[in-house]
LOVEX-72638 format. One line per 3 residues: their letters; for each residue x, y negated, z of N, C-alpha, C. Coordinates in pm, 1 decimal. Layout:
// LOVEX-72638
A) X:Y:Z:X:Y:Z:X:Y:Z  ...
// end
This chain:
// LOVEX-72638
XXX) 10587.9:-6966.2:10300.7:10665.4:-7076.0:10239.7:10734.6:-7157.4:10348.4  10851.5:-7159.2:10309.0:10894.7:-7309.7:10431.2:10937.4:-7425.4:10441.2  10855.5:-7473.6:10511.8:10764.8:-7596.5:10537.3:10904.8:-7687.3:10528.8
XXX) 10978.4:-7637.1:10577.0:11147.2:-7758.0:10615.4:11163.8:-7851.5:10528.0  11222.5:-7967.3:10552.3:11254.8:-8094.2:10472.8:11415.1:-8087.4:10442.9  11503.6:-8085.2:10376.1:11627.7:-8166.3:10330.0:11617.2:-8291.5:10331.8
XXX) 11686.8:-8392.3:10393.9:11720.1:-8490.7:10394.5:11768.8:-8546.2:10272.0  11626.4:-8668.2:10195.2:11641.4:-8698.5:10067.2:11616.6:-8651.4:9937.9  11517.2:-8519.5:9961.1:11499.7:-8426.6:9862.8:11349.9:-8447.0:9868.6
XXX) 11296.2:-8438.0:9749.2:11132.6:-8437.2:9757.5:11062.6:-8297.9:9780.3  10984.8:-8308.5:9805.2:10933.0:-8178.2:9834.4:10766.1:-8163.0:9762.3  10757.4:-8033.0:9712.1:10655.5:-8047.5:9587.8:10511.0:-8035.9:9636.2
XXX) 10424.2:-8088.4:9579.2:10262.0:-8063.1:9670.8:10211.5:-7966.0:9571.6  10160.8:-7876.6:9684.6:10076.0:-7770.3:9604.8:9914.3:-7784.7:9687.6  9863.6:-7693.6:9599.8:9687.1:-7744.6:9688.2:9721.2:-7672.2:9795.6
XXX) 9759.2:-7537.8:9809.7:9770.0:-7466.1:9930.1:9840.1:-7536.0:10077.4  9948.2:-7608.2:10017.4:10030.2:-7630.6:10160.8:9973.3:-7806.2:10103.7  9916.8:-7864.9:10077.7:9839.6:-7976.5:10078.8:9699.5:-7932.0:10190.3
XXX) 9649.5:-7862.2:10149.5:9508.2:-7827.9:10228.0:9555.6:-7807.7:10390.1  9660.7:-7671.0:10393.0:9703.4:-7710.6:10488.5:9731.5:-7809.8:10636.7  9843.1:-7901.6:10531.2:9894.5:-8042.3:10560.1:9717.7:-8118.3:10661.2
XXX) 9631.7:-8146.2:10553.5:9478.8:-8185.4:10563.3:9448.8:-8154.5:10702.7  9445.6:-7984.9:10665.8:9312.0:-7919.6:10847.7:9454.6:-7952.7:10977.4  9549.6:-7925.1:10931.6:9599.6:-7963.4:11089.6:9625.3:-8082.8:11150.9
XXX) 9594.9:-8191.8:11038.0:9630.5:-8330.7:11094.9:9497.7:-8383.9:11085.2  9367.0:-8364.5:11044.1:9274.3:-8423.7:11042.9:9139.0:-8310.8:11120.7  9017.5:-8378.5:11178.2:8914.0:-8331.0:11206.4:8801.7:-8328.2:11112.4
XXX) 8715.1:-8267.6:11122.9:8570.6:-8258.6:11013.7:8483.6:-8293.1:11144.8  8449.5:-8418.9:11064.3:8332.6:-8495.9:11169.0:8253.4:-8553.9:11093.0  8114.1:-8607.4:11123.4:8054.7:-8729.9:11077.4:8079.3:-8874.5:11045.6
XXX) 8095.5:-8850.0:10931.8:8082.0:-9039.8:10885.4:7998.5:-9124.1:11033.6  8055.9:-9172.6:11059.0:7962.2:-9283.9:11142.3:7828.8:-9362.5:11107.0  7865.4:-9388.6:10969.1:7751.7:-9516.0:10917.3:7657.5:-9426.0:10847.9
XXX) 7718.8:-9284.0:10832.4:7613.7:-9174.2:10713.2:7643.5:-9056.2:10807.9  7580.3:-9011.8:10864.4:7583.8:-8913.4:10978.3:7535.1:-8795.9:10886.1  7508.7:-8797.5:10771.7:7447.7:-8704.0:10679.3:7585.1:-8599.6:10614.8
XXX) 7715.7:-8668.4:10609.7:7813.2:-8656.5:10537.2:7915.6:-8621.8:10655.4  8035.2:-8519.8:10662.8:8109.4:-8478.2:10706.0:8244.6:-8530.4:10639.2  8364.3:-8565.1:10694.3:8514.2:-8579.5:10651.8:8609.1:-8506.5:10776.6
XXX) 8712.6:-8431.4:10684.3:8813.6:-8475.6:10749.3:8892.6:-8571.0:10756.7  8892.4:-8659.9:10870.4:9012.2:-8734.9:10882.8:9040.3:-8746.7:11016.9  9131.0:-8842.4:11040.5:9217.1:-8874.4:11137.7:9168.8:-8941.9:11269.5
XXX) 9274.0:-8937.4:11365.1:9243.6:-9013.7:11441.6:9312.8:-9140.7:11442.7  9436.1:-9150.8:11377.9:9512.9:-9291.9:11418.7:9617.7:-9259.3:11225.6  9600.7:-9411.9:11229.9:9640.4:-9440.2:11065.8:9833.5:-9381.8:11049.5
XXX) 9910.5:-9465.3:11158.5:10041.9:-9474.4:11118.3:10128.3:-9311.5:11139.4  10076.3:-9271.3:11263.9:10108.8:-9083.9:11267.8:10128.1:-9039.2:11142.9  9965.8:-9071.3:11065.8:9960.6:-9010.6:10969.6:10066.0:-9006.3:10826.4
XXX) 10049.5:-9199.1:10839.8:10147.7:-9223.2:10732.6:10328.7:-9139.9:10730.2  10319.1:-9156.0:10819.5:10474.7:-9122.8:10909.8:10444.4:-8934.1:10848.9  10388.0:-8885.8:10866.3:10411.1:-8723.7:10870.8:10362.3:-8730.6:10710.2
XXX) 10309.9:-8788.3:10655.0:10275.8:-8752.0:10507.3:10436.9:-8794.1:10433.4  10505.2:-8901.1:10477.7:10598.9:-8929.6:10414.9:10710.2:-8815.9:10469.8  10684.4:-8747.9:10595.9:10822.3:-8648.0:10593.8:10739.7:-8492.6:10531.3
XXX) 10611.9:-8464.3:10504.2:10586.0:-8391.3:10417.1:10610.9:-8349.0:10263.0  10644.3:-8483.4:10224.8:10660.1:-8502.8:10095.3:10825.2:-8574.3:10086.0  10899.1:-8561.7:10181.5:11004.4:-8629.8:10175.8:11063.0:-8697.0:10081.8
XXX) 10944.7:-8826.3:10108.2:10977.2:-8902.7:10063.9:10951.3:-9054.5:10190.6  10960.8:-9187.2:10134.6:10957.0:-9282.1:10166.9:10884.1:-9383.5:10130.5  10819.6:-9459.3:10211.5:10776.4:-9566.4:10107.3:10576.8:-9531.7:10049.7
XXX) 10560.7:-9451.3:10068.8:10416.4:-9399.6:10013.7:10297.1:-9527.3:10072.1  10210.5:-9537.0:9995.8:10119.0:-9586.9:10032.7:10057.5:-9524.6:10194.0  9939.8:-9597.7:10243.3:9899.4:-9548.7:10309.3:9812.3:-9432.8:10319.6
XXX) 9775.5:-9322.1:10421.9:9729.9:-9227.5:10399.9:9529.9:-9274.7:10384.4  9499.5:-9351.1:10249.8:9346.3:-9393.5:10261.6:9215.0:-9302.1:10267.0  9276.4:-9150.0:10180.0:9209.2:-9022.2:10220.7:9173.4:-8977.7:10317.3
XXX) 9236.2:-9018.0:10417.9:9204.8:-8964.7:10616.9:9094.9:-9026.5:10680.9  9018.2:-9134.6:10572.5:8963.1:-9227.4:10709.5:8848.2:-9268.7:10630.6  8719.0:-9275.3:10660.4:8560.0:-9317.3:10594.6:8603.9:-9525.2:10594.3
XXX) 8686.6:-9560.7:10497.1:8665.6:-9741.3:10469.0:8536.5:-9733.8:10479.7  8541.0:-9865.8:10509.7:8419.5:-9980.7:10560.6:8307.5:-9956.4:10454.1  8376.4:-10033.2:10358.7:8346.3:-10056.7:10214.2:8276.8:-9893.4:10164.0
XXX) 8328.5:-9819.2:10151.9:8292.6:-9654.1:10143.0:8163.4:-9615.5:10203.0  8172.8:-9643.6:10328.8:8102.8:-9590.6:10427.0:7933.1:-9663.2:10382.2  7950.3:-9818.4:10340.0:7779.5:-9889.5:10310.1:7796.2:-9863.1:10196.6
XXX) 7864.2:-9792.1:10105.9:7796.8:-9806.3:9955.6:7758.4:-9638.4:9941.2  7804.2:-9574.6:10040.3:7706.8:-9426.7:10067.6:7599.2:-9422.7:10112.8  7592.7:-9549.7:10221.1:7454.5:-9514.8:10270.7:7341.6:-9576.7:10195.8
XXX) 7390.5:-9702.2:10099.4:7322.1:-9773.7:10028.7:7259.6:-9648.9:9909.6  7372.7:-9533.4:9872.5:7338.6:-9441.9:9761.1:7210.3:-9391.0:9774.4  7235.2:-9346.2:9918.7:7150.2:-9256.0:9976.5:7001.1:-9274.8:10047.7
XXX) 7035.2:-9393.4:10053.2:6868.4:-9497.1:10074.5:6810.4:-9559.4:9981.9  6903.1:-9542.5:9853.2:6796.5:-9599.8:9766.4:6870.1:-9489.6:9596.7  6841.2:-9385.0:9673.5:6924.8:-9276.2:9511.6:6846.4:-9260.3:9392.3
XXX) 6721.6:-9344.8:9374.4:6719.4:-9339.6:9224.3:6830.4:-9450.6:9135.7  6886.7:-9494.2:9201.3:6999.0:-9596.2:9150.7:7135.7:-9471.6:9092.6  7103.8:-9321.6:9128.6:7240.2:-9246.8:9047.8:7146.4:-9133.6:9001.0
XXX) 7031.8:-9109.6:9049.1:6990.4:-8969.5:9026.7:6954.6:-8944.2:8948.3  7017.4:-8840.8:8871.0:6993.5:-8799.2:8695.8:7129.6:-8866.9:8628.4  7218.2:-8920.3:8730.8:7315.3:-9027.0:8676.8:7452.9:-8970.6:8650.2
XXX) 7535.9:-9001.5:8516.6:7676.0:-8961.1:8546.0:7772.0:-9081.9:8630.7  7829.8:-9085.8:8735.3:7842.3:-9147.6:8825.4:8004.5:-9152.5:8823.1  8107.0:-9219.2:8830.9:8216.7:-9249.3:8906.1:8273.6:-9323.3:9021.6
XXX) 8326.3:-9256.3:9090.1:8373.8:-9316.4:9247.1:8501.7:-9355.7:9210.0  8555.4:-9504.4:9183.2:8666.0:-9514.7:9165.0:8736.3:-9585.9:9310.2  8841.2:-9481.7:9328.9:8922.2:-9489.4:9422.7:8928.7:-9430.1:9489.4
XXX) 8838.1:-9314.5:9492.6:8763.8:-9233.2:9574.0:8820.3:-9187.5:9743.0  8925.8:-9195.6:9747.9:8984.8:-9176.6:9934.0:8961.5:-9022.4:9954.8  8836.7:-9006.6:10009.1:8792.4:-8914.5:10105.6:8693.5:-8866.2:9994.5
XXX) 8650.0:-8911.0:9895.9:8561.5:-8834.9:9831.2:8410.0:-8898.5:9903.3  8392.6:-8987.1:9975.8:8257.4:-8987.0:10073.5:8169.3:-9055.0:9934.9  8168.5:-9139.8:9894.8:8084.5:-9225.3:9781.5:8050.5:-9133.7:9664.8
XXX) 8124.9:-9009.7:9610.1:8120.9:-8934.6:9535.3:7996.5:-8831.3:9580.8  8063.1:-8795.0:9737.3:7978.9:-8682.4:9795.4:7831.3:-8718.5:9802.0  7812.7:-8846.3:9809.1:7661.4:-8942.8:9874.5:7628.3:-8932.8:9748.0
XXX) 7686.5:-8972.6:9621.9:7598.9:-8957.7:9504.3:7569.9:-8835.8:9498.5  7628.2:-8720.6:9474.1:7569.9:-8614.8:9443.5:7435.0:-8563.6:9543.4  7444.6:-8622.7:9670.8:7315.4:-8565.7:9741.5:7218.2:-8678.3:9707.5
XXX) 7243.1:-8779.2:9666.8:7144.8:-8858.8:9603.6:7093.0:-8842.2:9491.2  7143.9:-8699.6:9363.7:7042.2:-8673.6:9304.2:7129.0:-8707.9:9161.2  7277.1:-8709.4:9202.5:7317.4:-8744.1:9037.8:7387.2:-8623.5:9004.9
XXX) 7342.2:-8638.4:8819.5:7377.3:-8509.6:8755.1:7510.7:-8444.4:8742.2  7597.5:-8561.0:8775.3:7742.5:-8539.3:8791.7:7814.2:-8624.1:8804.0  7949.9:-8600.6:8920.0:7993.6:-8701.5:8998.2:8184.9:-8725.9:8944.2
XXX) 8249.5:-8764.2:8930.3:8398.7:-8783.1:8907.0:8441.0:-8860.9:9031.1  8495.0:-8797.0:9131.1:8611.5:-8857.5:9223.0:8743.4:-8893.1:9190.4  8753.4:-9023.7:9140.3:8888.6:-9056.3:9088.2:8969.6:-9118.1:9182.3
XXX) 9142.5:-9061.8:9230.2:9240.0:-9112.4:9290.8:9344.4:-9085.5:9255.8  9444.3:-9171.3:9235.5:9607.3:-9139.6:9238.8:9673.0:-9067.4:9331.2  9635.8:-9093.7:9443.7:9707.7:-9015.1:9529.4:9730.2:-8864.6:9568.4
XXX) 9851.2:-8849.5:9562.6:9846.9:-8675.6:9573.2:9756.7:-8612.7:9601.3  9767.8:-8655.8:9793.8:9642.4:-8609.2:9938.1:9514.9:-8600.9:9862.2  9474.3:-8723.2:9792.8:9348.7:-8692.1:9782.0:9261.1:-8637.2:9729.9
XXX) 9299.8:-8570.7:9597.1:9224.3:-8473.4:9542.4:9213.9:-8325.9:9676.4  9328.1:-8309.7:9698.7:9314.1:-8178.8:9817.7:9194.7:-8190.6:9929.7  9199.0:-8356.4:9960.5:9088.0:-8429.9:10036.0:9008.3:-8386.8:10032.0
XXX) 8971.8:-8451.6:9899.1:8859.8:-8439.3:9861.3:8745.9:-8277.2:9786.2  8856.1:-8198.9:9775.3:8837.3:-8068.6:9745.5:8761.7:-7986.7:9901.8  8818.1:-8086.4:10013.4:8815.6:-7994.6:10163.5:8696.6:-8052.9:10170.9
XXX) 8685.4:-8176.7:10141.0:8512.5:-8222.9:10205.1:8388.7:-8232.3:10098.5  8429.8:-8200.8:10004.8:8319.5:-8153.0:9917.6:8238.5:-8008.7:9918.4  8335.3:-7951.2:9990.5:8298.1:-7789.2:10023.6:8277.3:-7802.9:10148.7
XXX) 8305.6:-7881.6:10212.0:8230.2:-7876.4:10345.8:8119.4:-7945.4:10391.6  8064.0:-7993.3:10211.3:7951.3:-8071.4:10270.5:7834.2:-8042.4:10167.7  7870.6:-7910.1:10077.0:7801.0:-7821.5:9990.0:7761.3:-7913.3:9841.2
XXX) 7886.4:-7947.0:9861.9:7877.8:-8005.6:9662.0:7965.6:-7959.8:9574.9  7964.4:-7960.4:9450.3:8042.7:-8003.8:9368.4:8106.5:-8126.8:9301.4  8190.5:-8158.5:9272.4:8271.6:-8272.7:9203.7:8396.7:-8271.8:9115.6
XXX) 8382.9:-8311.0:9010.6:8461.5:-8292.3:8925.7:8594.1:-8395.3:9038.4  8722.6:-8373.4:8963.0:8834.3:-8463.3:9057.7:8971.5:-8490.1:8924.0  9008.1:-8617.3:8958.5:9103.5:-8666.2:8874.2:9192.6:-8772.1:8945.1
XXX) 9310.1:-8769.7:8842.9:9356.5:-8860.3:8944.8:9470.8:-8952.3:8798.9  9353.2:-8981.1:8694.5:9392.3:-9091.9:8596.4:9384.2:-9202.8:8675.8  9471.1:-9356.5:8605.0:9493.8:-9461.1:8680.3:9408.9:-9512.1:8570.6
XXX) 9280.2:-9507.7:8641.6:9136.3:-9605.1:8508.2:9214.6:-9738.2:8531.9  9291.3:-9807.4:8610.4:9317.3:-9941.2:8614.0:9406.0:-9948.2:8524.1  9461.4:-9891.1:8422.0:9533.7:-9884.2:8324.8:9492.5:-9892.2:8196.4
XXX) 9494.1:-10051.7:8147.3:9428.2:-10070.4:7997.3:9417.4:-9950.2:7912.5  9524.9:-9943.6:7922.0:9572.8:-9813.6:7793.8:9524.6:-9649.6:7804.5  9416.6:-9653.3:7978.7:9387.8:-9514.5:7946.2:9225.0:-9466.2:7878.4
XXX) 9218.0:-9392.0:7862.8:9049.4:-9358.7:7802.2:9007.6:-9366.4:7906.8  8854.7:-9418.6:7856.2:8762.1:-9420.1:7937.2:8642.7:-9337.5:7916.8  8593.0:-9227.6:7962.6:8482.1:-9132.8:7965.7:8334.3:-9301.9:8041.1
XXX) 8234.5:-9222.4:7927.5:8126.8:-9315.7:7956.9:8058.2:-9298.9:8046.9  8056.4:-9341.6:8203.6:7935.7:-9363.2:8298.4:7815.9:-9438.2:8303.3  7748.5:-9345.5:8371.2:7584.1:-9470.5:8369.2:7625.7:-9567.6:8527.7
XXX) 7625.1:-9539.1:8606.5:7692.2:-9579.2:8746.4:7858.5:-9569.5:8777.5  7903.9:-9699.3:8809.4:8027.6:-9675.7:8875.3:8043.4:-9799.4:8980.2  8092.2:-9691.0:9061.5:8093.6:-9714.3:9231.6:8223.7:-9734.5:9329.7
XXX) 8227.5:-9822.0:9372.7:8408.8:-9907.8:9389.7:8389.0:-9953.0:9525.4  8485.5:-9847.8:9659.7:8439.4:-9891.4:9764.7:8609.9:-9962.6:9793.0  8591.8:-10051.1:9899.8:8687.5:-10122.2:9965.2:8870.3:-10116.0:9828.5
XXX) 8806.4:-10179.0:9745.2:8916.8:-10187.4:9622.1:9038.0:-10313.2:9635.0  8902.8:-10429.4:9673.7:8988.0:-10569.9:9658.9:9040.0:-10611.4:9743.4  9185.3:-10562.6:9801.7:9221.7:-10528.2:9937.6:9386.9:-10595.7:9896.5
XXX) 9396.5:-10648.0:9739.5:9531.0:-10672.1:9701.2:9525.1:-10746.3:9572.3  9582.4:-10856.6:9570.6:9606.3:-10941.5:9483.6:9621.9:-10841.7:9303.2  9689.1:-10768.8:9287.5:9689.9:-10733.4:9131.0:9607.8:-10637.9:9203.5
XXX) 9583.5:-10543.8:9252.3:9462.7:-10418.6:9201.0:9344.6:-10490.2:9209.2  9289.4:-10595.1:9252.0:9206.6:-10638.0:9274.0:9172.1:-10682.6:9098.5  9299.7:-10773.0:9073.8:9266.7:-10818.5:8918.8:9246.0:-10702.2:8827.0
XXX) 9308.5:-10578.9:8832.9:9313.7:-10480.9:8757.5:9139.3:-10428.3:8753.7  9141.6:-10393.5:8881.5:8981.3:-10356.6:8933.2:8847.4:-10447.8:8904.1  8889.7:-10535.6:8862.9:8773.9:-10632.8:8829.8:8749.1:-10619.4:8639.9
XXX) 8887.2:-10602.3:8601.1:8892.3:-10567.6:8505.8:8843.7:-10496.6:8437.2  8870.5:-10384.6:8495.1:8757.3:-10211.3:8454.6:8629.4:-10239.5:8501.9  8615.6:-10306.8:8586.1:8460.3:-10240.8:8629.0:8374.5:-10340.8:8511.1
XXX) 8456.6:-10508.9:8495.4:8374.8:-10563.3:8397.5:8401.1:-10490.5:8236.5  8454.4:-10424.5:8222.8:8452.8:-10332.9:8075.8:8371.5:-10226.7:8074.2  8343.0:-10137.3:8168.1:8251.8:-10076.6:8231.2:8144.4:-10082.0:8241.5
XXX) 8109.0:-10204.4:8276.2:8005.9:-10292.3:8297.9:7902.8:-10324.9:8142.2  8062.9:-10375.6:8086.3:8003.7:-10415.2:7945.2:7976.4:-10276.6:7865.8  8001.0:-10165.0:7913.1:7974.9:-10048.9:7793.4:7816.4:-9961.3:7884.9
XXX) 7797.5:-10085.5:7976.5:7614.3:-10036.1:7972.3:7614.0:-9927.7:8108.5  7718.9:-9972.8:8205.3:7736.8:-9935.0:8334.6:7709.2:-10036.0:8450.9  7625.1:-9929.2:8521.8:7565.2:-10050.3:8665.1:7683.0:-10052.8:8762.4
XXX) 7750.8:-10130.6:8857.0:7886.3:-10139.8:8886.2:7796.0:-10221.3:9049.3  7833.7:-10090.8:9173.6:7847.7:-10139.5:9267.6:7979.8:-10160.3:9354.2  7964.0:-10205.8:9451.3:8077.8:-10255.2:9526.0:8046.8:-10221.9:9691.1
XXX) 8138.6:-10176.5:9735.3:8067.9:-10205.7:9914.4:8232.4:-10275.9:9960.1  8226.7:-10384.1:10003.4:8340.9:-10436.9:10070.6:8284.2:-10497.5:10175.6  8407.9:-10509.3:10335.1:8369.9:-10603.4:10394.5:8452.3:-10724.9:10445.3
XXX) 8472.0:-10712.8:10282.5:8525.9:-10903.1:10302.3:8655.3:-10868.4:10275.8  8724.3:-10849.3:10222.9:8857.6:-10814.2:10183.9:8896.1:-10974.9:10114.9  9005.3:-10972.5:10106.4:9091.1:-11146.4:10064.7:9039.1:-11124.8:9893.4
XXX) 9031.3:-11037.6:9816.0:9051.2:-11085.8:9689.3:8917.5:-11036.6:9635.9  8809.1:-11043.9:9666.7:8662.1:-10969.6:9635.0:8616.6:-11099.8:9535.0  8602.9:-11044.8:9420.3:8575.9:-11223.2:9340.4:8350.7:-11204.9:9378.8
XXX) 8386.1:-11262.2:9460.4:8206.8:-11283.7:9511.9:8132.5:-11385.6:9375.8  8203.8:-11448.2:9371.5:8161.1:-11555.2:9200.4:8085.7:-11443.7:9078.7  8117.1:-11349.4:9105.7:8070.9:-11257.5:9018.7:8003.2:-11186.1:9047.7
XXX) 7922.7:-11157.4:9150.8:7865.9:-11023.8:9220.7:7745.7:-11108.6:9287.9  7664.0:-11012.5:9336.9:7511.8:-11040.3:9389.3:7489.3:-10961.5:9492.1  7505.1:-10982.0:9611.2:7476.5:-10890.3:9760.9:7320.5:-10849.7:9734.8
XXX) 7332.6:-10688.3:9744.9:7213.1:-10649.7:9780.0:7173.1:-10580.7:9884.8  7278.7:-10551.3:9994.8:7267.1:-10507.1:10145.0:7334.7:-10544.4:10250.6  7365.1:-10555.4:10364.1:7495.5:-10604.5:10446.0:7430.6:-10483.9:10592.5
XXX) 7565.6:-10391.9:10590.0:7550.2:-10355.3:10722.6:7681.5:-10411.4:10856.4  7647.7:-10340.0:10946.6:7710.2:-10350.1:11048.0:7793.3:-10190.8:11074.7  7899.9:-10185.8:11043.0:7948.8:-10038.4:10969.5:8075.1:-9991.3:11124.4
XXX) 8056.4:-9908.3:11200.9:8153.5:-9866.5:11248.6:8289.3:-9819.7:11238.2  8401.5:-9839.3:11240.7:8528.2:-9829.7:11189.5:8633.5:-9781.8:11309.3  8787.4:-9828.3:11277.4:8876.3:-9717.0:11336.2:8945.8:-9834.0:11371.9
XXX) 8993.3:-9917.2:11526.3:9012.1:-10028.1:11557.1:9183.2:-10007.5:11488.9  9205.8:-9901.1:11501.7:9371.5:-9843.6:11452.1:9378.6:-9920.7:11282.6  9271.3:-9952.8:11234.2:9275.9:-9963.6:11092.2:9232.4:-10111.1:11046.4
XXX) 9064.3:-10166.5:11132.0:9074.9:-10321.4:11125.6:9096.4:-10396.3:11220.5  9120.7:-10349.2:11329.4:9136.1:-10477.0:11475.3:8996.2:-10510.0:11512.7  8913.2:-10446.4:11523.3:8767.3:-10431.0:11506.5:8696.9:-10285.4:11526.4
XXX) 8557.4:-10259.2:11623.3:8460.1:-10147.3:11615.6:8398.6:-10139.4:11523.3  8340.0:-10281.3:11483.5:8261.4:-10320.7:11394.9:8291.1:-10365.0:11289.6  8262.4:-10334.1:11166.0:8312.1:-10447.5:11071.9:8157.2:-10468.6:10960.2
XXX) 8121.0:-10594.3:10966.5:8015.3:-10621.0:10866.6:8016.5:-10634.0:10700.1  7960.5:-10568.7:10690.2:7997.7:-10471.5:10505.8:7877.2:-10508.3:10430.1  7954.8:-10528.6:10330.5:7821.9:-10548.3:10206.2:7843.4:-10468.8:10120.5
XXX) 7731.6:-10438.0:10014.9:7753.8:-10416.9:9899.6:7657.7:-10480.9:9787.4  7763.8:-10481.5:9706.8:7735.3:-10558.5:9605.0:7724.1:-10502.0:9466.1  7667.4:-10616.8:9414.1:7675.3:-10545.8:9245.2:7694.5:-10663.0:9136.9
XXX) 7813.5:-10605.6:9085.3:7820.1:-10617.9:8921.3:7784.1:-10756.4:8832.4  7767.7:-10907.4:8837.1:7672.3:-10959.9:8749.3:7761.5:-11026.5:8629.8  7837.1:-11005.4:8642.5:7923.1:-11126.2:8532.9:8052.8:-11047.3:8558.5
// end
């Protein structure tokens, strides 16, 4: 197939030349904070952004959030995984899923089945590369649950890493998880400290000290909580 761009023309994603795209711009390494769990991603954020947008020739794309273990991601895996009777036996959703890492941690924590949900093209392909490279299965979608109007399949657990990062998804996201919530779903959170995290509503039940990508917070370190659900 060839790979070439036209100037101004979109160019179509398939899983094949998506997966692709994935192994040559990213590494399969260890999560930092979950050394248990493997990703591919990156080494530096804007490269990335920059070559995903002349992959897809287009402009303008979000950032590439699939490439990189968030903060937020990274303690609400390890939180899964240190304390997994909280999913195990559980139908579970990872909303927002990135990299698939919060999805992947539930399933080795013992839940009966996992949904990695993202919009973004990359990330189902993502998440297809590091689920097999870290010997799971996962169902994958890429409905916008932040959308009143779409169905909602019933979870016992749903799991929301580094979300409140933006004034409306944040409102949108608070939204679902409290409807969610109300249909008899336990609703964690791992953020570390993002501007729009409504803390008024939530109850810290861990705080780590989470290693990160200085390319991404201006920081080695970034101190992460996770939280849950109360109102």
């Amino acid at each position: 197939m060839d790979d070439g761009l036209q100037t101004g023309r979109r160019k179509s994603l398939t899983l094949s030349n998506a997966e692709t795209f994935i192994r040559k711009n990213t590494r399969l390494r260890p999560v930092p904070h979950v050394r248990e769990i493997s990703l591919y991603v990156a080494d530096e954020a804007v490269p990335l952004w920059q070559k995903t947008e002349e992959e897809l020739g287009e402009m303008g794309l979000p950032p590439p959030f699939w490439a990189f273990a968030w903060a937020g991601g990274q303690a609400l895996a390890r939180y899964i995984l240190d304390h997994p009777q909280i999913v195990r036996g559980k139908r579970v959703l990872d909303l927002a899923s990135g990299s698939g890492l919060v999805a992947i941690a539930a399933i080795k924590a013992g839940a009966v089945h996992a949904v990695a949900n993202d919009i973004d093209r990359f990330a189902l392909p993502a998440i297809a590369l590091n689920a097999s490279a870290n010997g799971v299965s996962l169902e994958m979608e890429t409905v916008d649950r932040l959308n009143p109007e779409a169905a909602h399949a019933a979870f016992d657990v749903v799991l929301a890493g580094d979300i409140f990062y933006e004034r409306d998804t944040a409102a949108r996201a608070l939204a679902f998880l409290q409807h969610v919530q109300r249909q008899g779903a336990v609703v964690l959170v791992g953020d570390p400290g993002r501007s729009y995290l409504p803390k008024d509503k939530m109850t810290v039940l861990a705080e780590y000290e989470v290693p990160v990508i200085r390319d991404l917070e201006d920081t080695e370190i970034k101190r992460t909580k996770v939280w849950a659900l109360t109102d």
